[in-house]
Steps between C-alpha positions, in 0.01 A plus 500: 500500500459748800208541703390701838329371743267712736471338855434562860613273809501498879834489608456354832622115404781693291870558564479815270425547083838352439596123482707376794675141519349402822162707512192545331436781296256637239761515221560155558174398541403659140777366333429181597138495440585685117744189447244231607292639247738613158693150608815715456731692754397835555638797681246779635627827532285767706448888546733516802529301823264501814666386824381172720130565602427808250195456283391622157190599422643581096816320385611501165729265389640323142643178367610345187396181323577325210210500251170742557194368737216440310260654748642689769146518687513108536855524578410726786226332622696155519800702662312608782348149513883373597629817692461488890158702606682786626639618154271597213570577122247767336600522160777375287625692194727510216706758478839592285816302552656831669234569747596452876310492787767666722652758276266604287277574826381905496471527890389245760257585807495323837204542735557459896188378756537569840130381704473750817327209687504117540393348228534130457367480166792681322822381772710400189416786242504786733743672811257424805630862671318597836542839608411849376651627144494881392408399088548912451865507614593185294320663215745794553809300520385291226518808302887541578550229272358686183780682505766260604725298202758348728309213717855374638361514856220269423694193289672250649847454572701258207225473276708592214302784391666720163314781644279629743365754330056449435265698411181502702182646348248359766513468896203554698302340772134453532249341708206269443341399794734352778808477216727702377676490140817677421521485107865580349592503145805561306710421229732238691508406860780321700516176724324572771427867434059517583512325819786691628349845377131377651683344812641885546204661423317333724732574790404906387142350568531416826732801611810329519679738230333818350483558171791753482711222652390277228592747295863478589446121498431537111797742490797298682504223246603324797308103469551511886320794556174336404297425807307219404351228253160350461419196511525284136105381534351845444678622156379443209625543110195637364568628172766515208468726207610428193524672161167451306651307190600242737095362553413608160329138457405425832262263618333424826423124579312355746684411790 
């Protein structure tokens, strides 16, 4: 029997999504919290990875068991009884045998908070970056990557990548208050690829490149050419999209 899980988590504590022999991480952390409670070995698999301090606001992941659970609300509400406080399950659902949380995913987005002043308060879930940013040239070069397939220049070297051809249908910047958010969304994204593009972007920001330069950035599918990356604590996984069948039966429990 398959289910998804819907979840968020603070990645701060975490090596990363996936399990590591000598680290913690929130795969392993679920897996072993699902196990404690079916009282059989169970493997989590998730929407993609997130690197060591990246958080997700919406996660979708699935795993397998055995025989059905009876109520999935009470299962849910006793699994985020034993998970740690930074990870929390939304809703678990049943879904068909075939359905996979990683390649059956539609598109994924990926939201990016930079604070433009000192702000204790959000140190670990934001890119503390004093100085002057021009939001309408990164809103120009953002646009760049519209019409850009091949994001070679922002991957990351030996990550064993089939292609590096995506497909990005979102990328803009915007500003609340004293923080910027640079949303992207597309139909795949590699290792690495949003904090490089925001670290870049954010150098057009500040004057360091202009945007036709980042242009040419975009164009040189040269992974050295990329001028910077953000910090991990900012980014954030904030959506996955899925084909409607998939949550045909969904329901929410109380977390």
């Amino acid at each position: 029997m398959r289910y998804f899980m819907e979840l968020s988590y603070k990645g701060t504590a975490y090596n990363g999504w996936q399990r590591q022999d000598n680290a913690p991480s929130v795969q392993a952390a679920l897996e072993d919290s699902i196990t404690k409670l079916l009282r059989e070995k169970t493997v989590v698999t998730g929407a993609g990875r997130t690197d060591t301090g990246v958080h997700a606001a919406y996660y979708v992941a699935h795993f397998d068991c055995v025989d059905p659970i009876p109520d999935v609300c009470d299962f849910t509400y006793h699994l985020n009884a034993v998970l740690p406080p930074d990870i929390a399950v939304s809703s678990i659902n049943a879904v068909s045998d075939d359905a996979h949380a990683r390649f059956d995913a539609l598109s994924r987005e990926y939201k990016y908070y930079i604070s433009v002043v000192k702000n204790p308060f959000i140190r670990e879930t934001a890119w503390i970056f004093r100085g002057e940013l021009d939001i309408d040239a990164m809103n120009v070069a953002a646009g760049i990557l519209l019409t850009t397939e091949d994001f070679t220049t922002f991957g990351k070297l030996h990550s064993g990548n089939k292609t590096n051809i995506c497909k990005v249908f979102t990328a803009e910047w915007t500003r609340c208050g004293d923080v910027l958010v640079f949303t992207i969304r597309a139909n795949r994204f590699l290792r690495n690829m949003v904090r490089s593009i925001t670290g870049t972007l954010v150098d057009v920001g500040r004057g360091k490149i202009t945007v036709e330069e980042f242009g040419d950035i975009v164009r040189s599918r040269d992974l050295s050419r990329a001028t910077n990356s953000a910090p991990a604590q900012g980014l954030f996984l904030s959506d996955v999209k899925y084909p409607q069948e998939v949550f045909a039966n969904k329901t929410t429990a109380t977390i």
